[in-house]
C-alpha positions, -999 to 999 in steps of 0.1 A, spaced: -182 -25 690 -177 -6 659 -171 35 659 -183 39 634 -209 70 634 -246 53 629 -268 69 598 -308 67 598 -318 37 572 -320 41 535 -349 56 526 -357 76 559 -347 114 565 -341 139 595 -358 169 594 -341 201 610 -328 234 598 -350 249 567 -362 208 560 -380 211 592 -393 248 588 -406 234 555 -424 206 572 -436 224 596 -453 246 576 -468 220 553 -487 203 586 -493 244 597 -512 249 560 -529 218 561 -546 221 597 -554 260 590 -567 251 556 -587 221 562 -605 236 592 -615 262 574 -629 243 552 -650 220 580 -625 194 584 -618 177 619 -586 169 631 -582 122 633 -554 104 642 -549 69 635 -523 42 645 -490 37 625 -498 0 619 -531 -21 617 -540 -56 604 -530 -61 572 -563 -74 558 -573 -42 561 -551 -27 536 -557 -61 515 -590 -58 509 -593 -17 510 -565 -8 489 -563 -44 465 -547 -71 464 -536 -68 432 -519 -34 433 -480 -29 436 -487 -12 469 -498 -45 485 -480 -72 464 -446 -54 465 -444 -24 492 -459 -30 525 -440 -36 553 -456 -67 576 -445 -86 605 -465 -109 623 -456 -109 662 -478 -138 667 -507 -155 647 -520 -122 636 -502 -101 607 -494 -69 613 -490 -36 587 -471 -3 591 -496 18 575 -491 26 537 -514 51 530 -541 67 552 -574 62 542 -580 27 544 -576 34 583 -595 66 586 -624 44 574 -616 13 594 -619 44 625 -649 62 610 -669 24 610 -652 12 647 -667 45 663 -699 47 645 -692 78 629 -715 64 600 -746 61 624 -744 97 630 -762 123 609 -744 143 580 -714 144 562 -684 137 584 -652 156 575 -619 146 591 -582 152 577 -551 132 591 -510 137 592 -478 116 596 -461 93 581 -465 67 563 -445 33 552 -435 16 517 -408 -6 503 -402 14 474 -366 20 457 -352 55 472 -358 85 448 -363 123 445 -396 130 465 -402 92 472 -389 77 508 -395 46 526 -408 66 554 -428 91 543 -456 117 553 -491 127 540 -513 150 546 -550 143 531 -589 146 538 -616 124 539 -650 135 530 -677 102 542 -712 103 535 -724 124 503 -725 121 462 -725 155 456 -708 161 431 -700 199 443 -680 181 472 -659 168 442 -649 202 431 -648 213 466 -625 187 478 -603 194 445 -601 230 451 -593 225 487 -558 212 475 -555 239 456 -557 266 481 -533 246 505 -507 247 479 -511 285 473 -511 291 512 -479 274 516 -468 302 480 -464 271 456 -475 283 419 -480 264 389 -499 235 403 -513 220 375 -546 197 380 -558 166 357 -589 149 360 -609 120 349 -639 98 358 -634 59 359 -666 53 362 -687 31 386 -694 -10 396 -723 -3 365 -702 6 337 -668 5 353 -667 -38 337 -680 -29 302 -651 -8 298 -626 -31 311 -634 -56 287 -637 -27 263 -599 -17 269 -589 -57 273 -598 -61 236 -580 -24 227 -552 -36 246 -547 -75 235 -532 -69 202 -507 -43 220 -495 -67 250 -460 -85 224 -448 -43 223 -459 -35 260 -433 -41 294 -435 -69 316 -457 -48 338 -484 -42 318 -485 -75 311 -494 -90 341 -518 -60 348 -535 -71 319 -556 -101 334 -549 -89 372 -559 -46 369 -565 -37 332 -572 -1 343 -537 0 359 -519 -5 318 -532 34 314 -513 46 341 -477 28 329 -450 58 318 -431 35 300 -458 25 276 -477 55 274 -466 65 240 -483 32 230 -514 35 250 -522 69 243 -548 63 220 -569 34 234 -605 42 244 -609 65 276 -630 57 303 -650 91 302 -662 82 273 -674 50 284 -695 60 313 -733 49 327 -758 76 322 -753 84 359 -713 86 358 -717 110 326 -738 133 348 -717 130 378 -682 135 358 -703 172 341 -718 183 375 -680 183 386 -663 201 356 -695 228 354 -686 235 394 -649 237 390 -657 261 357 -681 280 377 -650 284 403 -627 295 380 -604 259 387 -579 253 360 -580 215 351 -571 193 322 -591 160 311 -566 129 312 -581 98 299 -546 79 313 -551 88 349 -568 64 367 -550 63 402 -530 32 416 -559 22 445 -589 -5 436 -612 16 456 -614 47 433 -647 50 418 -663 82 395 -636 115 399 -602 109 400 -577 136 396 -539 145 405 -516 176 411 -490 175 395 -455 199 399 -423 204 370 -401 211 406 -403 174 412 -394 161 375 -407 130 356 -421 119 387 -443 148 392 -471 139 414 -476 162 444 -511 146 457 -541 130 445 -573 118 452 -609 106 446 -644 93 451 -644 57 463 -678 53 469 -673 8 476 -644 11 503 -667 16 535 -688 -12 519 -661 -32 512 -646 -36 547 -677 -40 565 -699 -8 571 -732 2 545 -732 17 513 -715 50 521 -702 74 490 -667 93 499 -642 113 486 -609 125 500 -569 133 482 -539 125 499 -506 147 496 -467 140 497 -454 164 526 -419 154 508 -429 164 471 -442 196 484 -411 202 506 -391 202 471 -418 223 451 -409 249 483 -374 249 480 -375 250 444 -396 285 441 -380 297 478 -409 292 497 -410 295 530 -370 296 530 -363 317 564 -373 300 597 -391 326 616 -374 351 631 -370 353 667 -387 379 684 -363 385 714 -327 381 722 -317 388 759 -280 397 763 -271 397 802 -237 405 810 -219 395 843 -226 370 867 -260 391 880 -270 408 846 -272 370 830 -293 357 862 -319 386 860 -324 384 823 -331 349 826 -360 364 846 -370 388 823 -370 366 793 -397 341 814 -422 368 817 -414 375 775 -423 338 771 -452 339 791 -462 368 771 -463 350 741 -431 360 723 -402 336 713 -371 346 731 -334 329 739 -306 343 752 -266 330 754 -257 306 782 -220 303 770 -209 332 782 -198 351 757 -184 384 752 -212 415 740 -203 417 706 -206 375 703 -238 379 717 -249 404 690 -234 381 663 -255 356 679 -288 376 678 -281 381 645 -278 349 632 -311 340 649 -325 367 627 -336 386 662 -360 413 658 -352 429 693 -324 424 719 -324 431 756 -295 443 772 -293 442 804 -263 451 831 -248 460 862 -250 493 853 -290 489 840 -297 468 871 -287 498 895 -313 515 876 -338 494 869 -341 494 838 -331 471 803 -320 482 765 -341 478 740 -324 475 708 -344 474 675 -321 450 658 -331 462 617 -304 480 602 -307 522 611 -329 506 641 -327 529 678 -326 514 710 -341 533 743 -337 526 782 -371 511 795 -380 507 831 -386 468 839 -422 480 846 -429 494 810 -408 467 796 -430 441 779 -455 467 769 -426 483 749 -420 452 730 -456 445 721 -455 479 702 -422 471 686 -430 433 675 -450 436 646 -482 419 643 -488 383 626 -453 370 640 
């Protein structure tokens, strides 16, 4: 057997340190954001049957041609979930969520699974957070949804967000302009990559979205201006809402999204922190998918976004930097001053506060170093001396901060003054 010391797989990460207070916070935003907003709390399994991602996301798209991980235990064939909505709608038609009255607003997290290369802000395990809005065509839950990203970005203190939008139109008007864009496009297809190419009879829309041709598709004919009478009105109603809001946005005629099921709004968020790949989240309305696997004619709209590309965007502006300080470090010293601290620190816990203490039995000053490094805002100390008395030091640990003998009575009263409020 090899000693050699085992590493995680390419393309996966652990998350400790301040990783794991970034990623924490990202899921803390999300559930405090979207539940203000109306949004219920689903959780769905890790894999399902890969038809469903086949006929939700396309079979045509890289995502499924290229990127899924699938195994087939037995006769049926199995998929480790690449995105999340395909099987928050599977859920939403398996419980009847659609037979019940109104809108129904859920929002999922955790981690998702594609074969993709290893980059900057792109894994092969991976973790969303996103929302799914099922059962309305308002277009004011457009800009509602859109804005909803927004303001979990700003709660988690990430600036210069930058939003793009688009409509792609509808089942009505949606094959007038790919035949539109096919003839725009032919004469291009000796200059364009290999890509594009094959997108060209398979997902016409998809040639838009290609980085490496987009200087030579920058000027074929956008979808917005392509659009059924119906889209048109739609793709205004949206803008005129997210004016009326105050939401900054540009129109981008090249964004369509990399999913089949997008129909109408499209948009993205996009971040310099992450580079040329700048994606941070996305979404849309896909008004066909609960149709499309099974359920009635059901509009929907709903984003997902990259815990990972908005773990760099933290870093990169220092956001969120510091885990969270600890309220209380107990410092027992001798053999019964470490046992009745242990004691004392229980009833702090049960209290509500965070607390720790040494069990390595270290020296005072050690112990201090140690509540310092945890970023302590108070420490106990507690003796033989302090025992006889009945009483434990309180120690504000700031710099210039007093300290002051408290009887075990008055004890956890005293640190609810001192601990200030919001930690």
């Amino acid at each position: 057997m090899s000693n050699e010391t085992l590493r995680c797989i390419e393309g996966t990460r652990d998350y400790f340190g301040e990783d794991g207070n970034r990623y924490e916070k990202a899921f803390a935003a999300a559930a405090n954001i979207f539940s203000r907003y109306g949004y219920e709390k689903i959780s769905t399994p890790v894999f399902e049957k890969t038809e469903l991602f086949a006929r939700g996301i396309g079979e045509a798209t890289d995502i499924v041609e290229k990127e899924m991980y699938t195994f087939k235990p037995s006769s049926e064939s199995l998929t480790l979930r690449p995105e999340g909505t395909a099987g928050v709608v599977r859920a939403y038609l398996q419980h009847s969520m659609h037979k019940q009255a109104g809108l129904q607003k859920l929002w999922y997290g955790g981690p998702m699974f594609r074969r993709e290369r290893p980059q900057k802000g792109r894994q092969r395990q991976f973790h969303q957070v996103g929302i799914e809005a099922l059962g309305s065509s308002d277009p004011l839950l457009d800009a509602e949804v859109i804005t909803m990203g927004l303001a979990f970005y700003a709660s988690l203190g990430i600036t210069g967000i930058k939003t793009r939008l688009n409509s792609i139109g509808c089942k009505e008007c949606r094959p007038g302009y790919r035949e539109t864009l096919k003839e725009a496009v032919k004469p291009l297809l000796p200059t364009l990559c290999k890509s594009c190419n094959s997108r060209y009879e398979r997902n016409i829309l998809r040639v838009l979205d290609c980085k490496h041709c987009a200087d030579k598709t920058k000027d074929l004919p956008a979808s917005y201006d392509n659009l059924c009478d119906c889209c048109n009105d739609h793709f205004e109603a949206v803008k005129q809402s997210m004016d009326a809001s105050g939401t900054q946005y540009v129109i981008d005629a090249s964004l369509v999204r990399g999913l089949d099921y997008y129909t109408q709004t499209v948009f993205e968020y996009t971040h310099s922190a992450l580079g040329a790949q700048d994606a941070i989240g996305g979404g849309g309305r896909y008004d066909g998918l609960v149709e499309e696997l099974g359920g009635p004619v059901t509009p929907a709209v709903g984003f997902a976004i990259g815990v990972e590309r908005v773990m760099i965007a933290m870093e990169a502006l220092s956001c969120c930097n510091c885990t969270a300080p600890l309220m209380v470090y107990g410092i027992g010293l001798g053999d019964a001053g470490h046992r009745a601290m242990a004691g004392l620190l229980a009833r702090v816990r049960a209290a509500g506060m965070s607390a720790d203490m040494d069990y390595e039995g270290r020296s005072m000053k050690a112990q201090m170093r140690a509540a310092n490094r945890k970023n302590a805002l108070l420490t106990l100390i507690l003796g033989e001396s302090e025992l006889e008395k009945g009483i434990v030091v309180v120690k504000d640990m700031k710099e210039g901060g007093s300290q002051q003998e408290v009887p075990f009575d008055q004890f956890l009263e005293t640190l609810r003054k001192l601990v200030p409020s919001g930690i």
